[in-house]
MITORDO-916134 format. One line per 5 residues: their letters; for each residue z, x, y of C-alpha. Coordinates in Angstrom, 3 decimals. Layout:
BEGIN
A	Z/X/Y; ...;
END
This chain:
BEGIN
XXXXX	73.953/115.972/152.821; 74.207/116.912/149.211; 77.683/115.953/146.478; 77.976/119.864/146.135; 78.845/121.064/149.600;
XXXXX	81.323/117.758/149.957; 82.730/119.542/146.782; 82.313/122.875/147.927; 83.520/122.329/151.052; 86.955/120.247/149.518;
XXXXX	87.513/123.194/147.563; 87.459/125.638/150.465; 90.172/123.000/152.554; 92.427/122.709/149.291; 92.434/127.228/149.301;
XXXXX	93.418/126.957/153.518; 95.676/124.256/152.570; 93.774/121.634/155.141; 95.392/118.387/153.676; 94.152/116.384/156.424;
XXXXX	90.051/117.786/156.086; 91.142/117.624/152.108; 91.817/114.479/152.331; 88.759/112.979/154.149; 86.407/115.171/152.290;
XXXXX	87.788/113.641/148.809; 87.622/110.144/150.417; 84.260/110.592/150.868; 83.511/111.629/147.628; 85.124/109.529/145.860;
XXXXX	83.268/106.645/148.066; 80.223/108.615/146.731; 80.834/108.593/143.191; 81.833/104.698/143.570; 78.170/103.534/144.956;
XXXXX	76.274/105.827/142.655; 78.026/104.287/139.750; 77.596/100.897/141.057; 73.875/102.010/141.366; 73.650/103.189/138.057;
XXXXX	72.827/107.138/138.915; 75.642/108.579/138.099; 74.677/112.133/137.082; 72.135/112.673/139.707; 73.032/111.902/143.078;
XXXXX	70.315/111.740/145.494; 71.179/112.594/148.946; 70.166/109.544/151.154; 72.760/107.682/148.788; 75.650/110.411/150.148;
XXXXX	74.264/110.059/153.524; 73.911/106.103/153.911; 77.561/105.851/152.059; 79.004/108.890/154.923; 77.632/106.935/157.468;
XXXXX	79.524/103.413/155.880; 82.688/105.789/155.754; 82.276/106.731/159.225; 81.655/103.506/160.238; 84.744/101.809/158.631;
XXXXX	87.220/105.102/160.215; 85.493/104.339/163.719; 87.052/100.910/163.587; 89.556/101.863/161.732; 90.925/103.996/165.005;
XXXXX	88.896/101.159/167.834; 91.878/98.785/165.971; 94.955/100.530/165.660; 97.776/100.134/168.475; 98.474/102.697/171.212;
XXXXX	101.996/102.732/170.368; 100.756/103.895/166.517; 99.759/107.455/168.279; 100.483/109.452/165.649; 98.512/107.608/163.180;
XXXXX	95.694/106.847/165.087; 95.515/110.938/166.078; 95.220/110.762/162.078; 92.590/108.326/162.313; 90.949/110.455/164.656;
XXXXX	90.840/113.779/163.199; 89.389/111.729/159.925; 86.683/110.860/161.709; 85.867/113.733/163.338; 85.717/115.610/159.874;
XXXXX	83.576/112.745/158.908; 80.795/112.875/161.357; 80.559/116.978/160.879; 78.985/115.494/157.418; 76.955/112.286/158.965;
XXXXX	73.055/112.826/159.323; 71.566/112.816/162.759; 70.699/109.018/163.807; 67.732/108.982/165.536; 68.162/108.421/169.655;
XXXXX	66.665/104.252/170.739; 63.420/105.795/172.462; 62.687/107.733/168.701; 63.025/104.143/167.398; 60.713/102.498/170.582;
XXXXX	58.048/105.645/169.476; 58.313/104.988/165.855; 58.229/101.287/166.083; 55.172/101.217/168.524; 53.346/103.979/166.503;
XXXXX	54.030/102.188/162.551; 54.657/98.611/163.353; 52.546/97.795/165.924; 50.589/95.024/163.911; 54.123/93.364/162.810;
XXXXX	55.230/94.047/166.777; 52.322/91.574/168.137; 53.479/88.636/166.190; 56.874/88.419/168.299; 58.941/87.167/165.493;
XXXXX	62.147/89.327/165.050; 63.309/88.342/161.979; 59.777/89.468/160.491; 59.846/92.788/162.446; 63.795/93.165/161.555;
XXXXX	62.940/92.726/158.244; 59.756/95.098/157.904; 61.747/97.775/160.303; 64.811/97.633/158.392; 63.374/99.013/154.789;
XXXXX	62.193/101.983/157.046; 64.710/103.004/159.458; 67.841/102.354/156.859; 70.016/105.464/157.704; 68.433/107.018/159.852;
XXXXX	69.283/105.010/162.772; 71.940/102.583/163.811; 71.371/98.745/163.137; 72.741/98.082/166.343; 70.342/100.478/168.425;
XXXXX	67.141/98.980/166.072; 67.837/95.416/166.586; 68.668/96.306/170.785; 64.991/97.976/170.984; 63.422/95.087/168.701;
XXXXX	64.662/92.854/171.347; 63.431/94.273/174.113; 60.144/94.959/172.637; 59.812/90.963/171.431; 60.859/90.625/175.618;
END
């Protein structure tokens, strides 16, 4: 995902008057704008930056509606429809038998040495964003099995 559909796209919700996909849409680029100035790129914006920070905002909304209270409906239909508009924009994470493939095929010299914080570690600086840490660290254990 690229900073100028977000924008493009918040300008199209503020013309149909969509405060709620308004609203999530400037969220996330405002979350955007945050990292890359923490990062120091403030002018150019690459795309795996907007991607791993959509995926942190989607992240943070997911438990955001897991925690609120059943009696909170309308807010947590809020919650809800904030995510949903959030993971139109999220890159595809790659499925735990694309991770077993890609993890036998590129690390199969760190995978005979059994230790997972080494594999973690080597796995990690690869697979960032493009797959849930939870899924990579399930199929490193099984594969360390």
């Amino acid at each position: 995902m690229d900073m100028k559909t977000l924008q493009k796209d918040m300008v199209a919700a503020m013309k149909a008057k969509d405060k709620v996909r308004k609203d999530a849409i400037s969220s996330l680029i405002s979350a955007v704008k945050k990292v890359a100035i923490d990062e120091g790129c403030r002018d150019n914006i690459p795309d795996d930056m907007v991607d791993r920070v959509i995926l942190k905002e989607m992240k943070s909304v997911k438990e955001q509606v897991d925690t609120c209270p059943d009696e909170r409906a309308e807010l947590k239909a809020e919650y809800q429809a904030r995510y949903d508009i959030i993971a139109q924009y999220a890159p595809q994470l790659l499925s735990a038998d694309e991770v077993k493939a890609i993890l036998t095929e590129k690390f199969a010299d760190v995978l005979a040495t059994k230790n997972k914080g080494q594999i973690m570690k080597a796995v990690m600086a690869e697979l960032k964003g493009k797959a849930d840490g939870k899924v990579i660290n399930q199929v490193v254990s099984d594969l360390c099995k």
